[in-house]
DRENDO-1510 file (C-alpha; in Angstrom, 1 decimal, always signed):
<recs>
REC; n; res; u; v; w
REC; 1; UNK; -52.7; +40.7; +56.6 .
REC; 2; UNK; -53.2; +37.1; +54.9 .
REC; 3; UNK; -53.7; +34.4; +57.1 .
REC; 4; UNK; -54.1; +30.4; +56.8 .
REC; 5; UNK; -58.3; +29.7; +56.7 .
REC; 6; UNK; -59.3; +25.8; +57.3 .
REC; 7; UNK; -61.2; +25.8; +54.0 .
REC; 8; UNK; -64.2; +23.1; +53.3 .
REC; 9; UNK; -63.8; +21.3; +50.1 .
REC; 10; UNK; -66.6; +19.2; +50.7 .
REC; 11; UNK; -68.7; +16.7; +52.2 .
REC; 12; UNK; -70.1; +13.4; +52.5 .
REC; 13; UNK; -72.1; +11.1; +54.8 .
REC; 14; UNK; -73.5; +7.9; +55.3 .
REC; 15; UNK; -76.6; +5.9; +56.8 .
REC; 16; UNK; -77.3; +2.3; +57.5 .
REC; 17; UNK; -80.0; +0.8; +55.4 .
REC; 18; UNK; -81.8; -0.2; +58.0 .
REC; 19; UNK; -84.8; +2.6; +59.4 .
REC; 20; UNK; -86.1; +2.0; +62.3 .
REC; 21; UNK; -89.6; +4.2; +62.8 .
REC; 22; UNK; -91.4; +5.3; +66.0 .
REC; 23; UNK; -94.0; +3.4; +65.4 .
REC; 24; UNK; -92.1; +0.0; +65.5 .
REC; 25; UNK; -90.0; +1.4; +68.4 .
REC; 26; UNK; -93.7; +1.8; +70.3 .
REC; 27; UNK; -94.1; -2.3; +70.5 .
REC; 28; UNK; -90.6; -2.8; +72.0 .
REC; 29; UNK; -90.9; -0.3; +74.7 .
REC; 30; UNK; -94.2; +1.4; +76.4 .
REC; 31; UNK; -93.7; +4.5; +73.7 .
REC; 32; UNK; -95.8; +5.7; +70.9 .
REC; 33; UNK; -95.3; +7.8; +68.0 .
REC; 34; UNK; -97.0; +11.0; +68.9 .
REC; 35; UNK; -95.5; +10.7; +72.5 .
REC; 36; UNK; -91.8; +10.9; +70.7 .
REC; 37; UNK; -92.7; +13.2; +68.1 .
REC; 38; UNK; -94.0; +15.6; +70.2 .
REC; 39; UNK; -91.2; +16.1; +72.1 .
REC; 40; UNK; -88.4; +15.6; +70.6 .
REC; 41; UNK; -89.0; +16.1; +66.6 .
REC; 42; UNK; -87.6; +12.4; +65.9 .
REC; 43; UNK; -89.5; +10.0; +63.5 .
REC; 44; UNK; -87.4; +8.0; +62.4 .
REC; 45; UNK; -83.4; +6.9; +62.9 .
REC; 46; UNK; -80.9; +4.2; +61.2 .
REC; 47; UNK; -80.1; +1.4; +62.9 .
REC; 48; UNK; -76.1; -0.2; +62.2 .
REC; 49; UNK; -76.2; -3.5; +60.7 .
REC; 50; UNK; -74.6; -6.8; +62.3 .
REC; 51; UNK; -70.9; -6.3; +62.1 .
REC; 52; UNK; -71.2; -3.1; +60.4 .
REC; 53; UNK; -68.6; -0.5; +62.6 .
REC; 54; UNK; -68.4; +2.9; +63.5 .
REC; 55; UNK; -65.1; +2.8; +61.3 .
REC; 56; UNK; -67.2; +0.8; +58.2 .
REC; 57; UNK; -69.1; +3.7; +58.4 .
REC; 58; UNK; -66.6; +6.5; +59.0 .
REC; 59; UNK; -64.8; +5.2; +55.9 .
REC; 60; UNK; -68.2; +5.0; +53.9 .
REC; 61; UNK; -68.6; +8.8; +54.9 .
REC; 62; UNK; -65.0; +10.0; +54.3 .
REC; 63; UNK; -65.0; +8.3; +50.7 .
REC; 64; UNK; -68.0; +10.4; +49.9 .
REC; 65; UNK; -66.4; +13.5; +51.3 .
REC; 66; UNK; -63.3; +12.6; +48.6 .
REC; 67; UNK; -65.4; +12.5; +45.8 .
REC; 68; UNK; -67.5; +15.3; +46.5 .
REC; 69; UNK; -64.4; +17.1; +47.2 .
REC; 70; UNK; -62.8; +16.4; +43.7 .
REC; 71; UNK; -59.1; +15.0; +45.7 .
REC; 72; UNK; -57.4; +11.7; +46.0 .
REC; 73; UNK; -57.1; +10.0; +49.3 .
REC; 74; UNK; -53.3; +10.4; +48.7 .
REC; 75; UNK; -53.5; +13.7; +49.2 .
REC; 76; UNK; -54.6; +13.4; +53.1 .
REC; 77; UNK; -52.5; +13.8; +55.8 .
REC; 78; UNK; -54.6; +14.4; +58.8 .
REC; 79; UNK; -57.6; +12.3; +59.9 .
REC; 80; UNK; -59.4; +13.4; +63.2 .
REC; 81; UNK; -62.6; +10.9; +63.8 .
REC; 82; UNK; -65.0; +12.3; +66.3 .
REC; 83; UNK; -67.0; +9.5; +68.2 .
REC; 84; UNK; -68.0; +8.0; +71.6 .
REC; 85; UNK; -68.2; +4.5; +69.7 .
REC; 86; UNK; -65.4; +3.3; +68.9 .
REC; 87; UNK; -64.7; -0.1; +66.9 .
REC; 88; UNK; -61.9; -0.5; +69.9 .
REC; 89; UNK; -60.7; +0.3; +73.2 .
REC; 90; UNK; -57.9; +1.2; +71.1 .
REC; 91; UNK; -56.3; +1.7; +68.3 .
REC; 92; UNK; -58.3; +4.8; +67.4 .
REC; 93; UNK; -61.1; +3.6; +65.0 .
REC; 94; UNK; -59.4; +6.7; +62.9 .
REC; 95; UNK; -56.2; +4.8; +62.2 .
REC; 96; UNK; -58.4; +1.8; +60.3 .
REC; 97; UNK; -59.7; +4.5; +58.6 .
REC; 98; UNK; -56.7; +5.7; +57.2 .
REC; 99; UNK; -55.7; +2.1; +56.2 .
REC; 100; UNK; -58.8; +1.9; +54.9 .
REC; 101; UNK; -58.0; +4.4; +52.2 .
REC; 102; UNK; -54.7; +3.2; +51.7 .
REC; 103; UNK; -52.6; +5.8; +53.4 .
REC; 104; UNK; -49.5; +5.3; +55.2 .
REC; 105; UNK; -48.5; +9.1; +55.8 .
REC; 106; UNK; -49.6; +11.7; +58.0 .
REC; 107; UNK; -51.4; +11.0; +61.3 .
REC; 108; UNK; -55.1; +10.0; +62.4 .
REC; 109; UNK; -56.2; +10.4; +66.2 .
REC; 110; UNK; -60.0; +9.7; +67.5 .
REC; 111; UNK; -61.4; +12.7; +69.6 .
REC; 112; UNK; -63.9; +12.3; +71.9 .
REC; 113; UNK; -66.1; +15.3; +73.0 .
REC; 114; UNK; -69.5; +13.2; +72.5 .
REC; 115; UNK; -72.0; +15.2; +70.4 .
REC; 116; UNK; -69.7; +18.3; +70.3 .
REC; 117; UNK; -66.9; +15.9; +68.8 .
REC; 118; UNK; -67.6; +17.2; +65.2 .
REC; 119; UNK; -67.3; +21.0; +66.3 .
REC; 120; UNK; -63.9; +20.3; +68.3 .
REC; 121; UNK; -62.9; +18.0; +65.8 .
REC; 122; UNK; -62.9; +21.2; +62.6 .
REC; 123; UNK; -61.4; +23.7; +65.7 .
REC; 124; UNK; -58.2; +21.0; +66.4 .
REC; 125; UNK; -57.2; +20.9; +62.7 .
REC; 126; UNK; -58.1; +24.1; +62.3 .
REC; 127; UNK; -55.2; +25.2; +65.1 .
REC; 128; UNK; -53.0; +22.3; +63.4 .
REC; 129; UNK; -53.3; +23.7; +59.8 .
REC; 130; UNK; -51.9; +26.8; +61.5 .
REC; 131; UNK; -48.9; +25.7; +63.0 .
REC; 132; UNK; -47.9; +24.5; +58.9 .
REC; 133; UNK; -47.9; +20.8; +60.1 .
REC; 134; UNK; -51.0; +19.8; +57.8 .
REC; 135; UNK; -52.0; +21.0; +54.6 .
REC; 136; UNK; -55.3; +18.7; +53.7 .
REC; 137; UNK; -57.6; +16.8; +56.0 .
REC; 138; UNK; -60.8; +14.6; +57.0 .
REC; 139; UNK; -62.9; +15.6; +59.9 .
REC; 140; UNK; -65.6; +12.7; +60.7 .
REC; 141; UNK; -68.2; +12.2; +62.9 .
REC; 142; UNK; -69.0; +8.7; +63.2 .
REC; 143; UNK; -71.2; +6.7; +65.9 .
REC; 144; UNK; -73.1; +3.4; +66.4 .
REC; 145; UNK; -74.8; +4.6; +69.5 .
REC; 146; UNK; -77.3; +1.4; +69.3 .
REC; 147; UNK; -74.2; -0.8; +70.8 .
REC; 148; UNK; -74.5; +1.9; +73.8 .
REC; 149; UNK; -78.5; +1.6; +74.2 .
REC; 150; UNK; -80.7; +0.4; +76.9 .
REC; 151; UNK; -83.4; -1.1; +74.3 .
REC; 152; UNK; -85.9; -1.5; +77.6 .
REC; 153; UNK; -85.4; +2.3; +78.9 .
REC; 154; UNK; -87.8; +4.4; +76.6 .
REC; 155; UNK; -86.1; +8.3; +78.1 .
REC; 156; UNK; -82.9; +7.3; +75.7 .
REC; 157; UNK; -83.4; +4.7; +73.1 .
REC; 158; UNK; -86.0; +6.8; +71.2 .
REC; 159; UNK; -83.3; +8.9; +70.9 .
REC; 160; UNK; -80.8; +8.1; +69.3 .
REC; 161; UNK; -79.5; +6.8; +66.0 .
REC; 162; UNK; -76.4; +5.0; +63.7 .
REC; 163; UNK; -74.9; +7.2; +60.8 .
REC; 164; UNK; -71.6; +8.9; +59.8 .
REC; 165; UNK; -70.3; +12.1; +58.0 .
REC; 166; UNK; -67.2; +13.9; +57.1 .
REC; 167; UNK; -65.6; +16.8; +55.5 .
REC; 168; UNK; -62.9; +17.5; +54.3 .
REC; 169; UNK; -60.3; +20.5; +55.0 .
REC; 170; UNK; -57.9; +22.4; +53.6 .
REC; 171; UNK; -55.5; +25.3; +54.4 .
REC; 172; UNK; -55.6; +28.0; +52.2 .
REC; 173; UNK; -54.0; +31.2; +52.0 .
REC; 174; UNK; -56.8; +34.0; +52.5 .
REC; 175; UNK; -56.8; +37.9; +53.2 .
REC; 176; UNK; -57.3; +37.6; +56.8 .
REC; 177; UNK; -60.5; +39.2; +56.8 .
REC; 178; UNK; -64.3; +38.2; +58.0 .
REC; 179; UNK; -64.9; +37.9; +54.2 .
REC; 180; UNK; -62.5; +34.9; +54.1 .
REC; 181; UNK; -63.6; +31.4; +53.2 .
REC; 182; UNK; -63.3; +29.0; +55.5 .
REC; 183; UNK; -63.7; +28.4; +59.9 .
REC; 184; UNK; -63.7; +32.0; +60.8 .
REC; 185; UNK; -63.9; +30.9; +64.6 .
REC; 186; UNK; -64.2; +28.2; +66.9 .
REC; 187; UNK; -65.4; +28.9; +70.7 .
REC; 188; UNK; -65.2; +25.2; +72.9 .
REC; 189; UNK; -66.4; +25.1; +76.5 .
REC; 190; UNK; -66.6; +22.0; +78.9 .
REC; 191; UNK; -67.8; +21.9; +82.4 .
REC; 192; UNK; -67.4; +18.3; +83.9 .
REC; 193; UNK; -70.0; +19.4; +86.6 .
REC; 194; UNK; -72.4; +18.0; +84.8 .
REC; 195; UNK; -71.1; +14.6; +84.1 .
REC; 196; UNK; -73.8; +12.5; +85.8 .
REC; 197; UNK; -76.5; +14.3; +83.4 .
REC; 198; UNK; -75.0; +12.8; +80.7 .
REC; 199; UNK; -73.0; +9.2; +80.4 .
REC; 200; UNK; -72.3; +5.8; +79.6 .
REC; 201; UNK; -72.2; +3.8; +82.8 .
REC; 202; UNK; -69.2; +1.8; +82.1 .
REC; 203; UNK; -65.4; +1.7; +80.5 .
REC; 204; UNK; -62.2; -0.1; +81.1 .
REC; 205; UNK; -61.0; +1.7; +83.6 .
REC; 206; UNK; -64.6; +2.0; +86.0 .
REC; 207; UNK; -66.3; -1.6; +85.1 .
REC; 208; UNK; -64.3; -2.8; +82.2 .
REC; 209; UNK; -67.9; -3.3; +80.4 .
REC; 210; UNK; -69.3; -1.0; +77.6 .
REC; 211; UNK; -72.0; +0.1; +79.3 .
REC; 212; UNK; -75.2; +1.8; +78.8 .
REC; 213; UNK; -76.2; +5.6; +77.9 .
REC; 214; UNK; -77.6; +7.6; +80.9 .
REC; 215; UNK; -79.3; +10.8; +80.9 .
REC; 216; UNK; -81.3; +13.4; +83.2 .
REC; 217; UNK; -82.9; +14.7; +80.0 .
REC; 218; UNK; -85.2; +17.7; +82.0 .
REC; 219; UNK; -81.6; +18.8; +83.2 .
REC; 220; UNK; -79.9; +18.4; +80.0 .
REC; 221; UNK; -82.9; +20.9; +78.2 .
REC; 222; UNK; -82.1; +23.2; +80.6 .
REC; 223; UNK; -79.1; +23.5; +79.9 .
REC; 224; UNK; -78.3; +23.1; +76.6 .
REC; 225; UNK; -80.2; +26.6; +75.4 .
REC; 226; UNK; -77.8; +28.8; +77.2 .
REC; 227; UNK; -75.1; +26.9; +77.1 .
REC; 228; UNK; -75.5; +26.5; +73.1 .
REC; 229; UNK; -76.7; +30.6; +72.9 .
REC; 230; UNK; -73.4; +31.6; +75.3 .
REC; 231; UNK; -70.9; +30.0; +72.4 .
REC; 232; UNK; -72.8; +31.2; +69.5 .
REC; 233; UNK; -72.7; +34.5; +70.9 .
REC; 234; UNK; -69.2; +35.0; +71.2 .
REC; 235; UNK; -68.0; +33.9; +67.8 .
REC; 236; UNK; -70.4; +36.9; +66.8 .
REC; 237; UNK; -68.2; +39.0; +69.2 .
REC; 238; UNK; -65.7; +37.4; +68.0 .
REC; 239; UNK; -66.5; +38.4; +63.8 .
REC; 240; UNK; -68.9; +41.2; +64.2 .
REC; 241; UNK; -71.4; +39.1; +62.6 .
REC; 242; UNK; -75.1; +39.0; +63.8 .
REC; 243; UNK; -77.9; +36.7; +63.8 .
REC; 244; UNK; -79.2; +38.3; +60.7 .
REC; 245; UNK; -75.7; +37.6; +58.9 .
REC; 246; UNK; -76.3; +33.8; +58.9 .
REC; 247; UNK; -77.0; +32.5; +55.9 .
REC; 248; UNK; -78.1; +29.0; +57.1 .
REC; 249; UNK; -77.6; +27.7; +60.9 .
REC; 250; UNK; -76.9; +23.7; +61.2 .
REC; 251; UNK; -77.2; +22.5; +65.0 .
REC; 252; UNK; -76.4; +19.2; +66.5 .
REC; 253; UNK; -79.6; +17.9; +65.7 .
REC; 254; UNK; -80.3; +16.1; +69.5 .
REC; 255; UNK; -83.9; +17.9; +70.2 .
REC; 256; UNK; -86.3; +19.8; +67.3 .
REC; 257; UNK; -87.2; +21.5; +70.4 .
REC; 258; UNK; -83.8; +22.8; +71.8 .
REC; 259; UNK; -82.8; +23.7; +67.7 .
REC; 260; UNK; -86.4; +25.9; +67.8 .
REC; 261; UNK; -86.2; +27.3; +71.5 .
REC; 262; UNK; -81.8; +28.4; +70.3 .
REC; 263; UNK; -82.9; +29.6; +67.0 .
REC; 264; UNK; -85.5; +31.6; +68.4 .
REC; 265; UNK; -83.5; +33.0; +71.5 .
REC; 266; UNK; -80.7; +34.3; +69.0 .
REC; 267; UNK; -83.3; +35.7; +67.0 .
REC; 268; UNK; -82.1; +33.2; +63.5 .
REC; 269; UNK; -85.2; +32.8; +61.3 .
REC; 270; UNK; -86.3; +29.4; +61.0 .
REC; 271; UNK; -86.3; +29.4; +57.3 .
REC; 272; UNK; -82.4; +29.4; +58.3 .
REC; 273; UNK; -82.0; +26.5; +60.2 .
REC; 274; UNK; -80.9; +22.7; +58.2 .
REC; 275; UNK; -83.2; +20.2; +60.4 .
REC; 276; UNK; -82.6; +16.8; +60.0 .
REC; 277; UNK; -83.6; +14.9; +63.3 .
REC; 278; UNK; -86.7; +13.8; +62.4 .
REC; 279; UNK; -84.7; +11.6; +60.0 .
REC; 280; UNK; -81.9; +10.6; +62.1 .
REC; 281; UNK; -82.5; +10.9; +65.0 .
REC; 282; UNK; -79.3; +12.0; +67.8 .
REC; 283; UNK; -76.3; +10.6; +65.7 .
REC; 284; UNK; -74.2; +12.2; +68.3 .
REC; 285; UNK; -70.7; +13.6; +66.7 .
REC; 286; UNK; -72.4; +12.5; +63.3 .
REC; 287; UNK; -75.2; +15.1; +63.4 .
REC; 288; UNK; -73.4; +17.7; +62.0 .
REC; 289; UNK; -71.8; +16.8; +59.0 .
REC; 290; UNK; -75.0; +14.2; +58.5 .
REC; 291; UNK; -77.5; +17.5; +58.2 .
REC; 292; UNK; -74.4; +19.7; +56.2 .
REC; 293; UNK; -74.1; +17.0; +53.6 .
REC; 294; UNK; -77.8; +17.1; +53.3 .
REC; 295; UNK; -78.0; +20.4; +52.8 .
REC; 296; UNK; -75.1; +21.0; +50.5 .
REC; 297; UNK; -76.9; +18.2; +48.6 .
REC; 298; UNK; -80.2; +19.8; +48.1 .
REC; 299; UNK; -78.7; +23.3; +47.2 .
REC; 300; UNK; -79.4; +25.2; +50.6 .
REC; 301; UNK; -75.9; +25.9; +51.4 .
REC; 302; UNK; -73.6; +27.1; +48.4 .
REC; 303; UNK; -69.9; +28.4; +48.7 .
REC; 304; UNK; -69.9; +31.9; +49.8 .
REC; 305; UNK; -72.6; +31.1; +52.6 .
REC; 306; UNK; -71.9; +32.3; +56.3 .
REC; 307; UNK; -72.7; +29.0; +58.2 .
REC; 308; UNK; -73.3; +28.6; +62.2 .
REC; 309; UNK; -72.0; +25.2; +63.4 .
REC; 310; UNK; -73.1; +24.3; +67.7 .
REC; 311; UNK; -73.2; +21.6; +69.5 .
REC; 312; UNK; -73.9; +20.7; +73.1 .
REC; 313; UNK; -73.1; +16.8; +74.7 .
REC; 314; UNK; -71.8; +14.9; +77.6 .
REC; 315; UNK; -69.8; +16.4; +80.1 .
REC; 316; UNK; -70.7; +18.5; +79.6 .
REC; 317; UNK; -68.9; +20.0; +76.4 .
REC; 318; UNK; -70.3; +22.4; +73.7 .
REC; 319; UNK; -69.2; +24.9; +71.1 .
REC; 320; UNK; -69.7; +26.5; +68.3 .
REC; 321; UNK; -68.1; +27.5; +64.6 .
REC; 322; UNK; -68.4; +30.3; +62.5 .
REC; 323; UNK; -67.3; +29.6; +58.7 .
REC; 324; UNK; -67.6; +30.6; +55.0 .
REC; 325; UNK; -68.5; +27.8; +52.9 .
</recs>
C-alpha cells in the first residue's frame, strides 16, 4: 500500500565567521585546550556576530537548503524553526524567516525541544504532510547560544557554539515499504524530571530576564547514553533494521564522548558516524542539519543511504529518526 514519505530534497547550513578556539577560550576562563579536548571532543566553535540573529542565520541556512534543493522559495508552505534562541519573546523567529524569503502563504511556527528541536521538528511536518495540509517544507535548526552563556562559568561556555542549518521536505508518494525514501520513523520522548539538569535560569514568565544556561553535566552523561540508545532502538523495532543496516549515523553532536560511548553500545561502526563537534561545538537544535550538510557536501551520504538521526537535550527531551536519503 503507497503511502505519503517526508522526502529530503536537500540541505544547507550556515556558520558565523567568527571561530573562537580553545586555546583563546583558556585566557578568559581557568580552561585549557587539552582539559576541553579531552573530554568533550570540542576544538573549536563559531561565535554570532554583533547584531547577527538566530533568524539572520536561519534564513542564511534555509537559502542554502533552496539552492541545494533545486526549488524556489515560492514553492514553501511550511516553515518549522527549531531553537531555544529566539530573536523574540515572540513572534516566532520562524515567521521573519518566511518574510525573509518573501512568502506570504502557508504557515511558519518555532518549536522548542532544545537540542532535540531538529529531530521533533522533521517528525511534526512529517505527521502534517500526512494529514494533506502541506506539500513542501523547511525544517531549521537555528541557535545563538552565546546570548545564553555564562562567559565566567568554564562547565558550559566551552561548550557550546552559534550556527544554523535546514532541510528541506517534501511529500511524496512512495510504496509504503522500508525501501521507501524518506523519514521512515520518528520515536520522541520527554521526561520533565530532569529539568533542573538542564536550563536557562530565566524567562518572562519566572524572572522576565534571558537568563543563563545551567547544567549538571556528570548527570546529563549519564543519562543521555540510554536515553539516546532506548529511541534508536525502537525505530529498529519499528523498521526491522539493525545497527549493521545504517549506512551513516549523524548524532546531535553535544559530547565526542557520548557520540563514541552510543555508537559503540548499539554496536554502529565508527567509520559510520558524521562527527562534527570538534568544529562546532554544541549548536543545540543546529547540530544536526550543521553535521548532515557537511556530510552531504563531502560525498559521505548519497540518496539511497539509510541514515540514523538522535538527539538528547533539556528537559529532558530526546528522539530519534530513521530515513532514506
Amino acid at each position: 500500500m503507497s503511502m505519503l514519505r517526508s522526502v529530503v530534497l536537500g540541505c544547507g547550513s550556515y556558520l558565523p565567521t567568527r571561530v573562537l578556539s580553545n586555546t583563546e577560550l583558556s585566557r578568559m576562563v581557568d580552561t585549557s585546550d587539552e582539559w576541553i579536548t579531552q573530554r568533550t571532543g570540542i576544538r573549536e566553535r563559531r561565535i554570532a556576530a554583533k547584531g547577527e540573529t538566530t533568524a539572520d542565520m536561519a534564513l542564511a541556512a534555509a537559502r542554502a537548503a533552496l539552492t541545494a534543493a533545486g526549488v524556489e522559495a515560492q514553492s514553501i508552505d511550511l516553515i518549522v524553526l527549531a531553537t531555544s534562541t529566539p530573536d523574540n519573546t515572540f513572534p516566532a523567529s520562524a515567521v521573519s524567516v518566511q518574510a525573509g524569503l518573501g512568502l506570504t502563504q502557508g504557515a511558519a511556527f518555532d518549536l522548542q525541544a532544545v537540542c532535540s528541536g531538529f529531530v521533533f521538528g522533521l517528525a511534526t511536518v512529517d505527521g502534517l504532510f500526512k494529514t494533506g495540509a502541506f506539500q513542501r517544507a523547511l525544517v531549521i535548526g537555528a541557535e545563538t547560544f552565546s546570548r545564553i552563556l555564562d562567559w565566567s562559568d568554564r562547565s558550559t561556555c566551552v561548550l557550546f557554539g552559534d550556527g544554523a542549518g535546514a532541510v528541506v521536505l517534501e511529500a511524496q508518494r512512495e510504496h509504503g515499504t522500508r525501501e521507501d525514501r524518506g523519514i521512515l520513523t520518528s520515536h520522541l520522548r520527554s521526561d520533565g524530571r530532569h529539568k533542573a539538569k538542564l536550563y536557562v535560569d530565566g524567562g518572562p514568565s519566572s524572572t522576565q530576564t534571558v537568563g543563563h544556561l545551567r547544567m549538571e553535566g556528570r548527570a546529563v552523561f549519564k543519562h543521555a547514553v540510554a536515553m539516546i540508545t532506548d529511541v534508536i532502538e525502537d525505530a529498529f523495532k519499528a523498521t526491522g533494521y539493525s545497527a549493521r543496516d545504517i549506512d551513516w549515523f549523524v548524532p546531535h553532536q553535544a559530547n565526542k564522548r557520548i557520540i563514541d560511548d552510543t555508537a559503540k553500545k548499539l554496536g554502529i561502526a565508527p567509520e559510520k558516524v558524521v562527527t562534527t563537534v570538534d568544529k562546532h561545538g554544541n549548536t543545540s537544535a543546529a547540530s544536526i542539519p550543521l553535521a548532515l550538510t557537511v556530510a552531504v557536501a563531502d560525498g559521505r551520504i548519497k540518496r539511497g543511504d539509510l541514515v540514523m538521526l538522535e538527539a538528547m537535550g533539556g528537559g529532558f527531551t530526546w528522539g530519534s529518526a530513521l530515513l532514506r536519503w
